[in-house]
C-alpha positions in Angstrom: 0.0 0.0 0.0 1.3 3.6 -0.8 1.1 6.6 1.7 1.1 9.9 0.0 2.2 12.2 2.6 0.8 15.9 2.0 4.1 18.4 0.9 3.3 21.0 4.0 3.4 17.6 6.4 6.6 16.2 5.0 8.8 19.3 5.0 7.5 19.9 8.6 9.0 17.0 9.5 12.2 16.9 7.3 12.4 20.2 9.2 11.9 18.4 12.6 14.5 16.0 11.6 16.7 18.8 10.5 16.7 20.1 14.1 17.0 17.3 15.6 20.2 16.4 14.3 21.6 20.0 14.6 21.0 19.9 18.3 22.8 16.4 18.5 25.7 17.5 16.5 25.7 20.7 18.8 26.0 18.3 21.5 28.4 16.3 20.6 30.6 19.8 19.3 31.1 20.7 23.2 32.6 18.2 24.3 35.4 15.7 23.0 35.0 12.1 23.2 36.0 10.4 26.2 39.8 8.9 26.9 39.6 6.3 28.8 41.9 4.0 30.6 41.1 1.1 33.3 40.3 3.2 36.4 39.3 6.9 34.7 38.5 8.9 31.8 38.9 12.6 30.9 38.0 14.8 27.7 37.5 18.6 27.0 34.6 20.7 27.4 33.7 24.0 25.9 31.2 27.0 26.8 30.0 29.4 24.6 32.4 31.1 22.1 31.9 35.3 22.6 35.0 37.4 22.4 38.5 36.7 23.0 38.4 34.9 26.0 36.2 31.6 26.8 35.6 29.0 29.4 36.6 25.8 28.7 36.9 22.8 30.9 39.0 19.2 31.3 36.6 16.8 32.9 37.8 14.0 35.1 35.4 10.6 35.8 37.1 8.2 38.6 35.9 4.5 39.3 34.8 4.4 42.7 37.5 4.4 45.2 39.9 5.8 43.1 41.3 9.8 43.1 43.0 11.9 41.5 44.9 14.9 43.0 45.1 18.7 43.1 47.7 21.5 41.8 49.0 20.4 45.5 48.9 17.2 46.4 49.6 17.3 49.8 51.9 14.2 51.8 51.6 12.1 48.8 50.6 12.3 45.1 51.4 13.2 42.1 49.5 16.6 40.3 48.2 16.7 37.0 50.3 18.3 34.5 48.6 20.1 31.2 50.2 21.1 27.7 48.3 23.2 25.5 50.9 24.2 22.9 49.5 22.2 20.5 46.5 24.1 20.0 45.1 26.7 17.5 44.4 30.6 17.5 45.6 30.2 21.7 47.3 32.8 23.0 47.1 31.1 26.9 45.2 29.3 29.2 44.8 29.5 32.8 43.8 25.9 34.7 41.2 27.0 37.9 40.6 24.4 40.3 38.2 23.5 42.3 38.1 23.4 45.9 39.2 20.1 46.8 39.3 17.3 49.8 41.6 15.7 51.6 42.3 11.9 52.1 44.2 9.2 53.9 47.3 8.2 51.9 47.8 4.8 53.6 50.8 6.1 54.4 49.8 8.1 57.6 49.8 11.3 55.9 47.2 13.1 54.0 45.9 13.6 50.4 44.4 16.7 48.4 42.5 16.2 45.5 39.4 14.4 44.0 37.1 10.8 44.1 34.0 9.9 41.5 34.2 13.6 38.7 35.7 16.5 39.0 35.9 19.6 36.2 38.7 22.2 36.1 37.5 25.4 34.3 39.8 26.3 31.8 40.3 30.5 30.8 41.5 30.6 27.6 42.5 33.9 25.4 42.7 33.3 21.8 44.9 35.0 19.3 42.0 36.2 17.2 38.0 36.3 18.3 37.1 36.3 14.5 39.1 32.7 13.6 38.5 29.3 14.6 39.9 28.0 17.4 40.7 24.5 18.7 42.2 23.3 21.8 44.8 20.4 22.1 45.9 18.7 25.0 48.1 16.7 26.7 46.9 15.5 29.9 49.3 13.8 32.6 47.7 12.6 35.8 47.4 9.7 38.3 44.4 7.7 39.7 45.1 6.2 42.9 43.2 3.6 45.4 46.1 2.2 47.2 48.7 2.5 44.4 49.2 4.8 42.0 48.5 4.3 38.4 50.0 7.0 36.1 47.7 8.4 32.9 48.8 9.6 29.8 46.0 11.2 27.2 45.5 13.4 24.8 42.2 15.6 23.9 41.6 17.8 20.9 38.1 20.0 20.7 36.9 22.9 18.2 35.2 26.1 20.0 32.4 27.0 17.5 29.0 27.1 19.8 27.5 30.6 20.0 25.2 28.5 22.8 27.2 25.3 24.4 25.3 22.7 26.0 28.1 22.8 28.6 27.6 26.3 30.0 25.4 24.8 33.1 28.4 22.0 33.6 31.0 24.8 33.6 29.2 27.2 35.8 28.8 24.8 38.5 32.5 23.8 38.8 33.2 27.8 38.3 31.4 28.1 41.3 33.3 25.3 43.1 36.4 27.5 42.8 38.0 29.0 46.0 36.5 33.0 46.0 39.7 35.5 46.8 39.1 36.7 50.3 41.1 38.6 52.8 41.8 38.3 56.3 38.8 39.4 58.5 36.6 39.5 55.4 32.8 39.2 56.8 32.5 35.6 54.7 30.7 32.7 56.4 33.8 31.8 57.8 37.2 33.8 57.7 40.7 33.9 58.6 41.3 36.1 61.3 45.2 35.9 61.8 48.3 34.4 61.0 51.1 34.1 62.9 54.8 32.7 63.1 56.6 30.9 66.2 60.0 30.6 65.0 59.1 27.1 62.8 55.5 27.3 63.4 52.7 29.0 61.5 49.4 29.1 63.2 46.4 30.0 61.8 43.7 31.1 63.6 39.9 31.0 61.5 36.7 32.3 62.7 33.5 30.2 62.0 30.7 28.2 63.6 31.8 25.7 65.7 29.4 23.6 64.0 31.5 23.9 61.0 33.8 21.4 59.7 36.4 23.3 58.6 39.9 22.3 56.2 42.4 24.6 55.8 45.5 23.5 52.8 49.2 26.0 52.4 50.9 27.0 49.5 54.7 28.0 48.8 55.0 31.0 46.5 56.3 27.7 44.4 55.1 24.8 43.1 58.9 22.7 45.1 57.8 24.1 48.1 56.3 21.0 49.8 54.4 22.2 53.2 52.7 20.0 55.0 48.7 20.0 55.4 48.2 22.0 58.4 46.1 20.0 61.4 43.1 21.4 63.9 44.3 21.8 67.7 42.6 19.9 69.9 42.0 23.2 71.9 41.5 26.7 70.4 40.5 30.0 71.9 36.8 30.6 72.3 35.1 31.3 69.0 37.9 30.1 67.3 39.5 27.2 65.0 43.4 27.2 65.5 45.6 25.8 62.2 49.2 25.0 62.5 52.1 23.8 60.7 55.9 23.5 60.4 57.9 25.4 58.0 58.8 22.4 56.5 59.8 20.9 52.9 61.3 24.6 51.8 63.4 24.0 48.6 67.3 24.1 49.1 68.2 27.4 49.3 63.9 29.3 50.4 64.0 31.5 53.3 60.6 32.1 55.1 60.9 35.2 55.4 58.9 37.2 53.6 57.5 34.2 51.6 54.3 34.6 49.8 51.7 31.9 51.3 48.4 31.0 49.8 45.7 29.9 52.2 42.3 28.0 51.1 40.0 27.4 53.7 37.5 24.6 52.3 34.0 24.1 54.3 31.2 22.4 52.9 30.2 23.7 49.4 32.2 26.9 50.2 35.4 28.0 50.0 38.2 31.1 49.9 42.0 31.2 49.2 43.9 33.9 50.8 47.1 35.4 50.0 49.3 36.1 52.7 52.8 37.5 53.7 54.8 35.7 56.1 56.4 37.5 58.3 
């Protein structure tokens, strides 16, 4: 039996179709396809393309168990190292990171980074707003449950969307970034001083005392290995007290004078503070 399908009817739906397959090739435009290994997989995301500098994003999926770590990875770990020379129409790119959490090593020490997904917005600045541009990287990271399992990939994704499907994926791990803050800010929860005894930094935060509170240190360098500072059993009233050694300063650092940065991680909120040590 032949249908004759009315001409108004058929290019509605050729039209339907049409659509259809724009929105899955959008889809599909945003994001790379997944590299995967045994205990992970990672690609590249994009947001929107408007003006010379866009969001971008390098998106992590862990098997359960397993981590991967931050810029700093505290007592143990390895961080992920990026190459984007590769690409085209990039002037630079800027790797944010989200707030992360610490772990046991197995080692007695403790961890900093990332279990189950994780996203790292990406800034990038290209050349020329009026030319393509695609992004190429070369991802190096670890995965670890109780060993570490080195990962090598490498990601390659065109920005063209006026509209990405990623925009609501990228705003969320924007938001998961530490906010800059000072000391004594009015925030949630705030630093309220920093001091130095001799070999000891101590760190004293204001917040809730219902709060669970971390609190990770950074060298003015990425060889300057301090250790994750730990929560006195005792603090003043209305306060949380942070210490830790001036230790794992590269041959040659002096302390003084050295440019710390703070982050101060509780629940779904966080803020990194930039600090002089005197």
């Amino acid at each position: 039996m032949t249908v004759t399908v009315p001409m108004r009817a058929a290019l509605r739906v050729a039209a339907a179709l049409s659509v259809a397959c724009m929105a899955v090739q959008a889809h599909a435009d945003d994001a790379s396809p997944w590299q995967q290994d045994k205990h992970s997989a990672v690609r590249l995301i994009a947001g929107s393309r408007s003006g010379a500098v866009l969001l971008g994003g390098i998106a992590f999926q862990l098997q359960d168990g397993w981590k991967t770590y931050w810029r700093t990875p505290g007592d143990s770990g390895v961080p992920p190292r990026f190459d984007f020379s590769k690409s085209d129409n990039v002037e630079a790119v800027t790797v944010m990171w989200p707030a992360p959490r610490q772990f046991d090593d197995g080692a007695g020490g403790t961890s900093l980074g990332y279990k189950k997904h994780v996203v790292l917005p990406l800034r990038i600045v290209a050349k020329n707003p009026d030319k393509p541009l695609v992004l190429r990287a070369e991802i190096n990271y670890a995965v670890c449950e109780k060993l570490c399992v080195p990962v090598e990939a490498s990601a390659e994704l065109a920005f063209a969307s006026v509209a990405s499907t990623e925009d609501a994926t990228l705003s969320e791990a924007l938001n998961a970034v530490p906010k800059p803050a000072n000391i004594g800010d009015p925030t949630p929860f705030t630093i309220r001083d920093v001091k130095r005894d001799g070999n000891i930094v101590v760190v004293d935060v204001s917040a809730p005392e219902t709060k669970d509170l971390s609190l990770f240190v950074e060298g003015p360098t990425p060889d300057w290995a301090l250790p994750v500072p730990k929560l006195a059993a005792q603090s003043p009233p209305g306060v949380k007290r942070f210490s830790f050694e001036l230790d794992g300063l590269p041959p040659g650092a002096k302390a003084d004078g050295a440019a710390l940065k703070l982050t101060l991680v509780g629940g779904d909120k966080a803020y990194e503070f930039n600090v002089s040590l005197n």
